[in-house]
N, C-alpha and C positions, 0 to 999 in steps of 0.2 A: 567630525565625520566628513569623508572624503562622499560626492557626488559624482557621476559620473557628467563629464564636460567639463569641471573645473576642477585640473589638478592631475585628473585621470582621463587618460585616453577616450573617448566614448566607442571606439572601435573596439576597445577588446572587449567589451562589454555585448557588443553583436555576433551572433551566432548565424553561423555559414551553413545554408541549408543546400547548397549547391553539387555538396555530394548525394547528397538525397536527390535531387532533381534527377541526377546524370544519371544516378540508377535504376531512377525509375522512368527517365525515356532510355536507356540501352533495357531495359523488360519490356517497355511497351514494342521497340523497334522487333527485341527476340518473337514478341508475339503475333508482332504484324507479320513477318517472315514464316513463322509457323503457321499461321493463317492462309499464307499464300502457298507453301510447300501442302498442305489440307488441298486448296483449293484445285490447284496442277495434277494430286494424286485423284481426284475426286472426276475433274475432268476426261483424264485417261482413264480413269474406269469406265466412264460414260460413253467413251467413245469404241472400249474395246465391248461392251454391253451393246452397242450401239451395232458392231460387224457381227456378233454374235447374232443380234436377230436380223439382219440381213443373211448373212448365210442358213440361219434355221430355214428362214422365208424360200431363199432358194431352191433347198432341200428337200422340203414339205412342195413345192412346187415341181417337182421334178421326179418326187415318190407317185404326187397324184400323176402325173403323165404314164409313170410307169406302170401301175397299177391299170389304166385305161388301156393302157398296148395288153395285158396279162390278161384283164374282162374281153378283150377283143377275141385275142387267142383260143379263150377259153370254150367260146360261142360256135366260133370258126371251127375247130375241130370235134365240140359235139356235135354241128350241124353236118360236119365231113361223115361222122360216123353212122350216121345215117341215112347217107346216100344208098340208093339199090347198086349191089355189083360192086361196093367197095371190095380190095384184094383184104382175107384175112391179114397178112403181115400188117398192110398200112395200118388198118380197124387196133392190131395189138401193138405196133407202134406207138400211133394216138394215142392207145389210151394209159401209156406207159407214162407219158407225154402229160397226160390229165392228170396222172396222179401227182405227178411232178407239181403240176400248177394247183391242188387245190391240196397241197401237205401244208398241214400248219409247222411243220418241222423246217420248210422249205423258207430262206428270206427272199423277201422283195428283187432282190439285185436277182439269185439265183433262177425264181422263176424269170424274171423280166428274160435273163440270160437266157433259158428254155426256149423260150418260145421264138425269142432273135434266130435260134438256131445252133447256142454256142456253146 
């Protein structure tokens, strides 16, 4: 009976596991890279999340101003309306005016517009 080292090669007798390794560091490299492509799409969403409540904030900051010029407005010409000696016209103007500013049908932008004059 033949042994392996005397007579026989002891090489052929070893088994090459190095296709295995190489497969499975090109799987780990594919996953580390998908990992990273995760992380860059994950990123950019944070950032575009990130302008998104920036410009909300700006918006929501810019409704309430507008909203204060419309409460202003609104003050302004009922207290006009009451003036002794208003001219009928101006008094149904006004209050064309009013209705304008307190329609729930009316947006934001539109009264803000209203009252600017526009």
């Amino acid at each position: 009976m033949a042994t392996f080292g005397s007579g026989i090669n002891a090489q052929l007798g070893a088994i090459d596991y190095s296709p295995i390794l190489r497969g499975a560091q090109a799987q780990a490299q594919g996953i580390l890279a998908g990992g990273q492509g995760i992380a860059r799409g994950i990123e950019s969403m944070g950032g575009s999340v990130a302008n998104a409540m920036e410009k909300y904030q700006e918006q929501a900051k810019q409704n309430k101003q507008k909203e204060a010029v419309v409460k202003d407005g609104i003050k302004f010409i009922e207290t006009m309306q009451k003036l002794p000696g208003i001219s009928p016209e101006l008094k149904q103007m006004s209050g064309s005016l009013l209705e304008t500013l307190h329609s729930p049908n009316a947006s934001l932008e539109d009264r803000f517009a209203a009252v600017q004059g526009e």
